[in-house]
N, C-alpha and C positions, 0 to 999 in steps of 0.2 A: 589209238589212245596216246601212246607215247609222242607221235606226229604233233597232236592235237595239244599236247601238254606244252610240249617244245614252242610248239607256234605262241601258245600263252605266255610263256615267261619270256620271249623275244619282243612281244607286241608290251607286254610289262614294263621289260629294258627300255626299249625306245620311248613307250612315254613317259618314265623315269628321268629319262637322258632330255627329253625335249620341256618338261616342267623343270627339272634343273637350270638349263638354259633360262626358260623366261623369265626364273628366279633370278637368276643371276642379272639378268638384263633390267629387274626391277630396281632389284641392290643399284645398278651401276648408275640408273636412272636417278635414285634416289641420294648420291654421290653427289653434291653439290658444289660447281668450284666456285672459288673468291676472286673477285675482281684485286691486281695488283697495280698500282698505277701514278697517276701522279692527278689532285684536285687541286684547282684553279675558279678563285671567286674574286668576291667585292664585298664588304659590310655595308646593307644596305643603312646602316641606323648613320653613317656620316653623312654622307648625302638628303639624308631625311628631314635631321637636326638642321642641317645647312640650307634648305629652305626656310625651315620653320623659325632659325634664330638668328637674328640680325647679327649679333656678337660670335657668329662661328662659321667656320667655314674649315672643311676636311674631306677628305679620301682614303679610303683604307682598302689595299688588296690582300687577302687571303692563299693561303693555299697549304695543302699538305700532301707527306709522301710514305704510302704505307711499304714499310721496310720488313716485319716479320706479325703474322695472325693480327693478333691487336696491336702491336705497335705502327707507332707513325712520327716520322718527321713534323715538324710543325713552324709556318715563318708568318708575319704579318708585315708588311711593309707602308706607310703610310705618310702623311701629310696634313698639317693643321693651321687653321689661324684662328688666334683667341685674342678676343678683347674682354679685359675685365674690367668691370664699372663696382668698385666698392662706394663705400659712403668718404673716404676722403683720397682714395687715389684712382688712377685709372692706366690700365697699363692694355698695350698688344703684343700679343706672341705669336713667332712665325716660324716655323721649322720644320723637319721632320724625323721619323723611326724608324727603326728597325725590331721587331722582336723573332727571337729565336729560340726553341725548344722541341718537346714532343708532347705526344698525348699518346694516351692508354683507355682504350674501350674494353668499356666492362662489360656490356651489351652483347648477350649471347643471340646471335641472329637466328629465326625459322628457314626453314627452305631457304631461296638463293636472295635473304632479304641484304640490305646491305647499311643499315639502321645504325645509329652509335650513340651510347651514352658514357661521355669520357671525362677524364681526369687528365688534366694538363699543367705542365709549367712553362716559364718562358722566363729568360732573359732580357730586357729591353733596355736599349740607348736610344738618345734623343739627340739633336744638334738644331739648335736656334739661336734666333735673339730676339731680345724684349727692349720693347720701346714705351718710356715714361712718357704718357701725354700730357696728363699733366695729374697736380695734390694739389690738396688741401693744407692750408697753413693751421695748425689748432693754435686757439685763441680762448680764455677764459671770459669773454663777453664778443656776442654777437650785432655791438650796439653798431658799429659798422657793418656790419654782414659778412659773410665769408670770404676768405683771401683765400683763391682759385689762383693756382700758377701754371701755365702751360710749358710746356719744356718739351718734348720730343725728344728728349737723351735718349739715343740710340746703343745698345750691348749688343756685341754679335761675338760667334765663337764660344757661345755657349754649352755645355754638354750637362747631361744628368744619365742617371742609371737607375734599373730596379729592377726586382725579382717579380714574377708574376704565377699567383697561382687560378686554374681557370677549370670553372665545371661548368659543362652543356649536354646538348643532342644533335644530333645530325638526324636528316628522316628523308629519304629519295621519295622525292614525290614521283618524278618520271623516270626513265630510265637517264641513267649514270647525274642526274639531276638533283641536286640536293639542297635543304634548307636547314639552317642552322644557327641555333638560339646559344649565349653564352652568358655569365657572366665572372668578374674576373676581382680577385682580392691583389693589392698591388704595395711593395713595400720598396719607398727609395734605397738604394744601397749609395750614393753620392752624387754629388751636381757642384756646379760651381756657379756663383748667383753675380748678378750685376754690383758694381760697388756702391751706389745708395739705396739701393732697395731690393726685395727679394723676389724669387718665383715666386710669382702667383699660378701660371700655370705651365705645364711641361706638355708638350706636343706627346701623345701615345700613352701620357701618366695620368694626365687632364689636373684640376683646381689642386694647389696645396693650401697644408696647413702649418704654423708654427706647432703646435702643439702635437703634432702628430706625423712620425714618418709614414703611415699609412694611407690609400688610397681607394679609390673602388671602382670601377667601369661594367659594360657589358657590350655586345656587341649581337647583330640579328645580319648574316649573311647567307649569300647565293651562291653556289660550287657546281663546277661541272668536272669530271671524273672522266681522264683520258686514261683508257686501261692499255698495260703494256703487256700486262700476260697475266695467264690465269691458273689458280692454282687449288685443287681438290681440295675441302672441307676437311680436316681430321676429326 
């Protein structure tokens, strides 16, 4: 009996000991790590536009670097040519950006998902020049018809500046592959303008207004996610 007892609370032990383990092995299973690394894209909405609209022509690269859980580094770099056609002047702008900042995912991810829904700001500088092609004379009678001047005045060594705040998603379609929707509120903080006439538009800022230092953009891009190491889910 006592043999028999013995033998029970050892066979007990062991499968105590061996369901511990594959517990354990579930847990660790269930341990998800985070991709850390650095993503590198394109905004596909420049190129889009730049088919679609005679008066535009741009490239804009992407990319960000996640530094701690939700934080991340954040850069956009890019390229623009704008022509404006108003009702009495007509200007083109050639230049390019820089913007620089972070972003903040609020976005509690399932399992080993890698999904973002974030809150960003950015810094941006611009460097161009604008070129008058030509105005309108205003005139109190049209009995001559309109006085159209071409001129080509060329400004270069232009700069402008502004603050940028930006809410989107990110959503990995494939692995380390990602697609990603934004849009962006934008407020000049200074520029310096040609001497007869003003920005009309700023490379990275896009169209201004007299009435307003405010702005507005969005952007629809492509990233692919080069991971340098990985790190458990807390």
């Amino acid at each position: 009996m006592y043999r028999y007892f013995s033998s029970l609370i050892l066979i007990l032990l062991v499968g105590y000991s061996v369901s511990a383990q594959q517990q354990a092995s579930v847990e660790d299973t269930l341990r998800y790590n985070e991709k850390y690394g650095i993503r590198l894209g394109i905004d596909l909405s420049k190129p889009i536009r730049t088919l679609l609209d005679d008066n535009y022509s741009g490239l804009e690269l992407v990319g960000d670097y996640r530094i701690y859980k939700n934080y991340y580094l954040a850069a956009e770099v890019g390229t623009e040519k704008i022509t404006f056609e108003g009702d009495n002047i007509e200007t083109f702008t050639n230049g390019s950006y820089i913007k620089l900042g972070g972003d903040y995912n609020a976005y509690e991810n399932w399992l080993d998902m890698q999904n973002a829904i974030f809150v960003g700001v950015r810094y941006g500088f611009a460097t161009f020049s604008q070129t008058l092609d030509e105005y309108r004379i205003y005139t109190s009678s049209n009995y001559f018809g309109p006085d159209i001047r071409e001129d080509d005045t060329e400004a270069t060594g232009l700069t402008a500046s502004w603050a940028e705040v930006m809410i989107g998603i990110k959503v990995e379609l494939f692995r380390n592959l990602f697609l990603s929707a934004n849009v962006q509120l934008k407020r000049r903080i200074g520029q310096n303008s040609p001497t007869n006439f003003d920005n009309l538009a700023i490379p990275g800022f896009g169209r201004t207004y007299d009435s307003s230092e405010f702005g507005a953009g969005f952007g629809y891009s492509i990233s692919y996610l080069i991971p340098f190491y990985k790190k458990a889910r807390d």
